[in-house]
RODO-2510 file (C-alpha; in nm, 4 decimals, decimal comma):
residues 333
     n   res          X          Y          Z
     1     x     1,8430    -3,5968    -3,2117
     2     x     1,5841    -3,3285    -3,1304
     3     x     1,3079    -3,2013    -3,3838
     4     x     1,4002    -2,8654    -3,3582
     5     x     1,7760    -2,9706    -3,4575
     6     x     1,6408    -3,2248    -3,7729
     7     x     1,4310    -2,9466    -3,8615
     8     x     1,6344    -2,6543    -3,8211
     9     x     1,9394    -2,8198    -4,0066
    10     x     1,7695    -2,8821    -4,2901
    11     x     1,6403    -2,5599    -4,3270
    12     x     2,0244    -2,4395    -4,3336
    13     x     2,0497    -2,6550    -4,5995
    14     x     1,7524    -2,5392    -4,8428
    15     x     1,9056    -2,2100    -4,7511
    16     x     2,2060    -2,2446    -4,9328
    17     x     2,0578    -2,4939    -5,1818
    18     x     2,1214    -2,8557    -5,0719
    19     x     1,7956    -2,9261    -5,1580
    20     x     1,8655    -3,3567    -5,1979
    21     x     2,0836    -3,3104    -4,8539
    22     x     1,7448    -3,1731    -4,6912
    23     x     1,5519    -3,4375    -4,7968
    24     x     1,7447    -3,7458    -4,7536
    25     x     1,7797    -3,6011    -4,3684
    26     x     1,3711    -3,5607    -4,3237
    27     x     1,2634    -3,8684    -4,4856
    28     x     1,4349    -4,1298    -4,2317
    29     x     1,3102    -3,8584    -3,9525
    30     x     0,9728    -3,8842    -4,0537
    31     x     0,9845    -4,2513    -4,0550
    32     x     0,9820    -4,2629    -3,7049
    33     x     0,8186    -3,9097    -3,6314
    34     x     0,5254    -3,8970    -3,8756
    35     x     0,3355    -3,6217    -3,6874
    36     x     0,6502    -3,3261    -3,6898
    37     x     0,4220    -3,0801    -3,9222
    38     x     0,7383    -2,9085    -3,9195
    39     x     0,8903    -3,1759    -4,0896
    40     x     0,6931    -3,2414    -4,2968
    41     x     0,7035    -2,8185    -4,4329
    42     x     1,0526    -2,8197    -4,4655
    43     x     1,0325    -3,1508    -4,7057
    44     x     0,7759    -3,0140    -4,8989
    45     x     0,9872    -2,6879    -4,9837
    46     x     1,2820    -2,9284    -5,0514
    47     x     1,0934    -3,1684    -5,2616
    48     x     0,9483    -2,8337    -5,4599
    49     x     1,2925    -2,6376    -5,4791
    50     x     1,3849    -3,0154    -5,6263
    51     x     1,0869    -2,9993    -5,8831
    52     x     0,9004    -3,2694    -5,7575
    53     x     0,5660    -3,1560    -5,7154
    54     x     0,3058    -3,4128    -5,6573
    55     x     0,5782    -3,4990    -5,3745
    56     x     0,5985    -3,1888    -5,2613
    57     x     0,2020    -3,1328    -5,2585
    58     x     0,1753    -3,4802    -5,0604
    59     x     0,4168    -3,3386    -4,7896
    60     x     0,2874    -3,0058    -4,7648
    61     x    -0,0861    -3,1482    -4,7492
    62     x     0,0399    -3,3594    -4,4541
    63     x     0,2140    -3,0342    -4,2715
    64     x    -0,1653    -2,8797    -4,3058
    65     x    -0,3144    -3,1533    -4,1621
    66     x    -0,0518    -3,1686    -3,8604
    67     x    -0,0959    -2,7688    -3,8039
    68     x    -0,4568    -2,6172    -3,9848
    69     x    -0,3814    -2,3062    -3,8410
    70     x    -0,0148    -2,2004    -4,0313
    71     x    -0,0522    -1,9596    -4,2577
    72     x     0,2580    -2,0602    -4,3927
    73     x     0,1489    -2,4127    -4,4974
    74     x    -0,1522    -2,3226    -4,6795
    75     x     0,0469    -2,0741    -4,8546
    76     x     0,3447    -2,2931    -4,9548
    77     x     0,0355    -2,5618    -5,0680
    78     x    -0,1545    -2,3312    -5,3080
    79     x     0,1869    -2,2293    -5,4520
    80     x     0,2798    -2,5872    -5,5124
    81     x    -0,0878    -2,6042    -5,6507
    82     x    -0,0655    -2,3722    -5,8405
    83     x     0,2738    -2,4703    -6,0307
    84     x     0,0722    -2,7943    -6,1071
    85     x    -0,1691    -2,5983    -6,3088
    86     x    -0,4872    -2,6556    -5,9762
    87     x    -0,5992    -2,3154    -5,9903
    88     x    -0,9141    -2,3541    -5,8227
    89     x    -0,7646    -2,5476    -5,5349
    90     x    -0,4255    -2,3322    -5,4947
    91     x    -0,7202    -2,0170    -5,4736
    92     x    -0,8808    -2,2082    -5,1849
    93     x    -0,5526    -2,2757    -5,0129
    94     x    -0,4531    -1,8967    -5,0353
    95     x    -0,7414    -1,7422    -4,8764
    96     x    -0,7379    -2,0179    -4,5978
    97     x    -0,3903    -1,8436    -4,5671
    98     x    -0,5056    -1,4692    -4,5134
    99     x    -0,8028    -1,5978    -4,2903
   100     x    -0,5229    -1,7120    -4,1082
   101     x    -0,3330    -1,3936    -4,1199
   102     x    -0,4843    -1,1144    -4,2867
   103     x    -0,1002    -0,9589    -4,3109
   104     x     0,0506    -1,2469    -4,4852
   105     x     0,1870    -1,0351    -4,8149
   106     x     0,2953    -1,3368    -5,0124
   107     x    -0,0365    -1,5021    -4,9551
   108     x    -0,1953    -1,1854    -5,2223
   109     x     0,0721    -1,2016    -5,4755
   110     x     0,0160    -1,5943    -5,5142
   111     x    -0,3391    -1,5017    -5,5586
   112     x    -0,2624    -1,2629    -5,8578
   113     x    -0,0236    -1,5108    -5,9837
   114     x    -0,2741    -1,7360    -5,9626
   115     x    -0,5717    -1,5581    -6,1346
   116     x    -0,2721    -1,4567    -6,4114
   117     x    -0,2180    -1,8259    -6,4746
   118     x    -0,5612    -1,8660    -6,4792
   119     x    -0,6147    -1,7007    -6,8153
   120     x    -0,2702    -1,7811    -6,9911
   121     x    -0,2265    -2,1648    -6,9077
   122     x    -0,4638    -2,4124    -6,9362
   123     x    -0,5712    -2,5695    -6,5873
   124     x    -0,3978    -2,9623    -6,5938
   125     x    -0,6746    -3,1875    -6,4098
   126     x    -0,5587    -3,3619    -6,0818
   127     x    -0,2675    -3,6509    -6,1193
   128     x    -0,4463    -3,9463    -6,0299
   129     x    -0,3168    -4,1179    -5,6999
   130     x    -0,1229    -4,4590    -5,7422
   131     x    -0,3513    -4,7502    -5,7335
   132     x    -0,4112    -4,9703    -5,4043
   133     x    -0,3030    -5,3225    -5,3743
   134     x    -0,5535    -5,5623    -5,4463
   135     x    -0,7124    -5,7568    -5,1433
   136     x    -0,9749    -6,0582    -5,1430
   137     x    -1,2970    -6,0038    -5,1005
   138     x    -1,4523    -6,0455    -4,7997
   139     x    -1,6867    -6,3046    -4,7181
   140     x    -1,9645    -6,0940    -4,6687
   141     x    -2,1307    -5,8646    -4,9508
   142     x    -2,1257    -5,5466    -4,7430
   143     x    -1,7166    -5,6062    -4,6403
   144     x    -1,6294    -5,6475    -4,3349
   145     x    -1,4886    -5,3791    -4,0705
   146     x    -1,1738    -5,4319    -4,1665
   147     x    -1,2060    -5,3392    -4,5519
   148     x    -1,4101    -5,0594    -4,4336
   149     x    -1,1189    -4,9361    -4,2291
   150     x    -0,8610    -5,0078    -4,4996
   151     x    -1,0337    -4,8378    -4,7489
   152     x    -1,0683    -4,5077    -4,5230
   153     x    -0,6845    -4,5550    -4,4430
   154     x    -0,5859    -4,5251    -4,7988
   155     x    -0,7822    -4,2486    -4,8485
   156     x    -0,7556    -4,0628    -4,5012
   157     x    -0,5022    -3,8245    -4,6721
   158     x    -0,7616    -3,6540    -4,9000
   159     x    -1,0512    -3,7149    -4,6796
   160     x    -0,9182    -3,5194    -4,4003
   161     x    -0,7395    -3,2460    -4,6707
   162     x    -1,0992    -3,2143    -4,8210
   163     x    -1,2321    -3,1783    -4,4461
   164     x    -0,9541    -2,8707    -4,3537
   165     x    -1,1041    -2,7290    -4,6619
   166     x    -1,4702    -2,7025    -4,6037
   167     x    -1,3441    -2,5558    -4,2628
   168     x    -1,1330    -2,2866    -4,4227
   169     x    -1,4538    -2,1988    -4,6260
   170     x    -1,6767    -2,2026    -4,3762
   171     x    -1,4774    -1,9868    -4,1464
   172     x    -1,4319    -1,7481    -4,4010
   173     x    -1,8092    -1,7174    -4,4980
   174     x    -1,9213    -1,6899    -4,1044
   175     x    -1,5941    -1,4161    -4,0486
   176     x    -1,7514    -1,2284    -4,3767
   177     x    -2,1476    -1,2869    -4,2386
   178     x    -1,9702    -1,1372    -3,8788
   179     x    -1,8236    -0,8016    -4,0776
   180     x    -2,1485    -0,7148    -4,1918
   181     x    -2,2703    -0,7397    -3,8643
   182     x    -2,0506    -0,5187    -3,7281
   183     x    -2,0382    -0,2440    -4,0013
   184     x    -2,4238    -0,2470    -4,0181
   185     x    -2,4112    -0,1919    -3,6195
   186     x    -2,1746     0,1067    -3,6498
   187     x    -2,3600     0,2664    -3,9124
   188     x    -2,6729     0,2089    -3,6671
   189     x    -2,4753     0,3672    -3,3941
   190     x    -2,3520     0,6365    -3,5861
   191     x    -2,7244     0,7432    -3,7540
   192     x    -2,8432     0,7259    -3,3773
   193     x    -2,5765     0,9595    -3,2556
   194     x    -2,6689     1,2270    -3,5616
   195     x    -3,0009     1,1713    -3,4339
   196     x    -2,9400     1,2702    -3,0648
   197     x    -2,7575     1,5670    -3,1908
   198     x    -3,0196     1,6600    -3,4165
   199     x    -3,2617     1,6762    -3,1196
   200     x    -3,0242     1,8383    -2,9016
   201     x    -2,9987     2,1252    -3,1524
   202     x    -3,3659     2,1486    -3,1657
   203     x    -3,4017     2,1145    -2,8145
   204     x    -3,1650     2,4350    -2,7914
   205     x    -3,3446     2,6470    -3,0866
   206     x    -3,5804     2,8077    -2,8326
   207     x    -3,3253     2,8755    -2,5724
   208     x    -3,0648     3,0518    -2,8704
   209     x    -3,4017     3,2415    -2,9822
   210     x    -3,5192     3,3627    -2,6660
   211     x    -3,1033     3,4804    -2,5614
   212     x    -3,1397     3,6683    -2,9419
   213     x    -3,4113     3,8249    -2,8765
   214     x    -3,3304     3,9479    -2,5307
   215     x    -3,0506     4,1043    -2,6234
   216     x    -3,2251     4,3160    -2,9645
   217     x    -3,4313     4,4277    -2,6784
   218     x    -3,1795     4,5346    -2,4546
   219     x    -2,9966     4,7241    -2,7706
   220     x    -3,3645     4,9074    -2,8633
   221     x    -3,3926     4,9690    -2,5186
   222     x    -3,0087     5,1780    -2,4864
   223     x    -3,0622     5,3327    -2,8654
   224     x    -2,7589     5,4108    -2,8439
   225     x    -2,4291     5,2809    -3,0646
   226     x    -2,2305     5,2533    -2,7296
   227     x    -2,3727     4,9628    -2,6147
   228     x    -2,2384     4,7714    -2,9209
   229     x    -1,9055     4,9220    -2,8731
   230     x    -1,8819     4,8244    -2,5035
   231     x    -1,9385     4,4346    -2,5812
   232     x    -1,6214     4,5263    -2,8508
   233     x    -1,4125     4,7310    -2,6346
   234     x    -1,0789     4,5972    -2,4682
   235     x    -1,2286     4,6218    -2,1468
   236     x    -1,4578     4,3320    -2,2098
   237     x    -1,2261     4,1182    -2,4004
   238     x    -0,8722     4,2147    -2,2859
   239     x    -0,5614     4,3516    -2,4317
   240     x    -0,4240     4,0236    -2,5226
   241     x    -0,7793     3,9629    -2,7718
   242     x    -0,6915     4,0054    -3,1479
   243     x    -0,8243     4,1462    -3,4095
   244     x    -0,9822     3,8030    -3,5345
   245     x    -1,1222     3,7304    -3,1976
   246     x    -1,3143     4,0769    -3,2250
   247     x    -1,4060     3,9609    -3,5309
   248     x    -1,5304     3,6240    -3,4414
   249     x    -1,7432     3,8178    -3,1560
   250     x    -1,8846     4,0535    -3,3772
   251     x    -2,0304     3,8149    -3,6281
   252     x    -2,1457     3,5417    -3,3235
   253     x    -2,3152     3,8398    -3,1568
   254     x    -2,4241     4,1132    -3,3344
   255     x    -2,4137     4,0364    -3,7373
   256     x    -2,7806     4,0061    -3,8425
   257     x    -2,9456     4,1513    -3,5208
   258     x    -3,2293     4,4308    -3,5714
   259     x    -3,1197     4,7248    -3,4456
   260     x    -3,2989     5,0501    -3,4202
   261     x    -3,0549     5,3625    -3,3599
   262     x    -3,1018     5,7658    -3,3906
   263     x    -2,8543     6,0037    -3,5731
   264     x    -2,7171     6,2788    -3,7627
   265     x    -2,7358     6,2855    -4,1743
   266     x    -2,3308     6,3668    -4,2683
   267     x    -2,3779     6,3036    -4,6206
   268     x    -2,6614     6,1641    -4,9013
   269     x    -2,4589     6,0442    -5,2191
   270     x    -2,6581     5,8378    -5,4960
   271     x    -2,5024     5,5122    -5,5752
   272     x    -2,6269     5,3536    -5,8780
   273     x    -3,0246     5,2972    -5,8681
   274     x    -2,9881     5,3730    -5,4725
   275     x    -2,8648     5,5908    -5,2023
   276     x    -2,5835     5,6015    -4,9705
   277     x    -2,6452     5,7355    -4,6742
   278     x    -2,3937     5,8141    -4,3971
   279     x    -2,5035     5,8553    -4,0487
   280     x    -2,3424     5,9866    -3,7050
   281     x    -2,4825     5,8088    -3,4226
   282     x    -2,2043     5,8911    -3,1485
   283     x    -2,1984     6,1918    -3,0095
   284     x    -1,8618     6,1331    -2,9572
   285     x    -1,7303     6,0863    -3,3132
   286     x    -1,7065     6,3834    -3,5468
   287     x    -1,7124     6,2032    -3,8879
   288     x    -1,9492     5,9135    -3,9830
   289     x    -2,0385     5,5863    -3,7861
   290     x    -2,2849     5,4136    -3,9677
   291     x    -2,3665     5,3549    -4,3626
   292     x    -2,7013     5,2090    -4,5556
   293     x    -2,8412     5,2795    -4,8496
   294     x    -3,2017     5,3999    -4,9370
   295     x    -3,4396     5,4220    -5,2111
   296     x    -3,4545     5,7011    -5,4073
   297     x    -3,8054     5,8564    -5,2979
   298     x    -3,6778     5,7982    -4,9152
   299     x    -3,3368     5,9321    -4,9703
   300     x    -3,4465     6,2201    -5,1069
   301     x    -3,6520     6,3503    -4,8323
   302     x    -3,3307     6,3705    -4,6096
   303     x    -3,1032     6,6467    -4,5468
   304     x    -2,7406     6,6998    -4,4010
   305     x    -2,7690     6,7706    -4,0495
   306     x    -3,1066     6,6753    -4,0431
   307     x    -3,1642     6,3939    -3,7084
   308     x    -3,3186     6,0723    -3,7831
   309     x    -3,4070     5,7295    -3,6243
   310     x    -3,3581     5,4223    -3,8600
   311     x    -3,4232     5,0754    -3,8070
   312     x    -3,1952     4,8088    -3,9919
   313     x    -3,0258     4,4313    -3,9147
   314     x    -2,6169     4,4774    -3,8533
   315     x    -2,4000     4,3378    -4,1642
   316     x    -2,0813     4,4601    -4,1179
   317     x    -1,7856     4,6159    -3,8897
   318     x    -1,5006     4,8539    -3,9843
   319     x    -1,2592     4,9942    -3,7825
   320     x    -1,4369     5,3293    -3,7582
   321     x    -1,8200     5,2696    -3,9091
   322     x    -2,1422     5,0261    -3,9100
   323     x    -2,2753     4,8774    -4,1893
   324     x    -2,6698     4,8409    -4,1908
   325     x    -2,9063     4,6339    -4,4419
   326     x    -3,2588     4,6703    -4,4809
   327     x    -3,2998     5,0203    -4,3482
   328     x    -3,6126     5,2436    -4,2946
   329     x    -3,6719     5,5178    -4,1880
   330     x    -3,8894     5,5606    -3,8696
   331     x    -3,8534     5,9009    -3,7703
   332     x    -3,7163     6,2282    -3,8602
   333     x    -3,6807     6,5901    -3,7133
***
């Protein structure tokens, strides 16, 4: 008979609870195949569905042995430890697990089970291992090969269990020292990239000032309202732009630029501790175009329909005026 069919059909059998069935199939098959890790698994879960655990330990330590790299193993071991009260070792056994497989769901609930146990039931030490069978000495005081090699069969089992172990711990300490590495190198990478964008900005400041101040130039130089309509008209934008794209075009262009513009007084109202003062700057619009406020002693030297030339930054657009912010006044007529 095939392994896969041993194996398999005693699987069937745990899974609808012939536990003894399962097991008195896999013993005589590991008589003669002692290195089916396989085999060895599916006794383990029959000798622990059967309550047997230092049996089902010694089979499931075997099946770990056969394949170091199952997560499935180490998992169904530190359950099985765990049940005998070995909470340090069943630990040990579950994070070999999720270095195996980071995924493995079952592996993190054991480990909260285990860590509950932990604090409720007292740990149980180790059951000791049956004693060897006595042998003469050997002839010479230091033994001979052969005693050497008997005494390292009878203890292979833990040797090599205590071996899988160290290697479980030390692959988890070098795959922790090899995270660190990584996330301090992408936090490296990431402060250099702020760093290049820093000095690209920087690199650009001169460049934005110099456009900025070109174009307060060129709107001093037209003194004349129009100019900021143009940039805002349909005709430079398109019918299709909306009224948050104007917006958005306004404030990149114009909001906060120095502007110096001549007009007509319309009207002188005092608001509060200042003075409102509305201004017509286009010849081509009857009613107000542009709003500030004044101090008091400034304000008051202006009259309706007198002509004026102000100078002021841009803070605002409506629909039909201009709103100006720290205004003087640099001629009058």
């Amino acid at each position: 008979m095939k392994a896969e069919n041993v194996v398999g059909e005693a699987k069937r059998l745990i899974g609808h609870n012939e536990f003894a069935k399962a097991r008195d199939m896999l013993e005589p098959w590991l008589e003669t195949h002692p290195d089916d890790g396989s085999a060895w698994s599916a006794l383990g879960a029959a000798e622990f569905s059967l309550g047997n655990l230092e049996k089902a330990r010694g089979a499931t330590e075997k099946a770990t042995l056969l394949r170091p790299d199952n997560a499935l193993d180490w998992c169904n071991l530190g359950t099985i430890l765990r049940k005998s009260g070995q909470y340090e070792q069943a630990e040990t056994a579950q994070r070999c697990a999720l270095e195996l497989d980071p995924d493995c769901r079952r592996a993190r609930v054991e480990l909260q089970k285990n860590e509950r146990d932990r604090a409720t039931k007292p740990a149980r030490p180790a059951p000791e291992r049956p004693p060897a069978e006595p042998r003469q000495p050997a002839a010479t005081s230091g033994g001979g090969p052969s005693e050497r090699w008997a005494w390292i069969a009878e203890r292979g089992w833990a040797i090599a269990l205590g071996l899988a172990l160290l290697i479980c711990l030390v692959w988890v300490l070098v795959g922790g020292h090899i995270a660190r590495q990584r996330e301090a190198a992408a936090m490296a990478e990431a402060a250099a990239r702020a760093r290049t964008l820093e000095q690209q900005a920087r690199a650009a400041e001169p460049e934005r000032r110099r456009r900025e101040a070109a174009l307060i130039g060129r709107q001093m130089a037209r003194n004349t309202i129009a100019y900021v309509d143009s940039l805002q008209s349909p005709d430079r934008g398109g019918e299709s732009r909306t009224d948050a794209q104007r917006e958005a075009s306004w404030v990149s262009e114009f909001k906060g630029q120095w502007v110096r513009w001549e007009g007509t007084v319309v009207d002188v109202k005092r608001r509060g501790e200042t003075w409102a003062v509305s201004l017509r700057c286009s010849p081509a619009i009857e009613a107000s175009d542009t709003r500030f406020d004044l101090d008091t002693t400034t304000a008051l030297g202006l009259k309706k329909g007198q002509r004026i030339r102000i100078e002021g930054r841009l803070d605002e657009q409506h629909s039909s005026r201009y709103d100006l912010v720290d205004v003087r006044v640099v001629a009058k007529w």
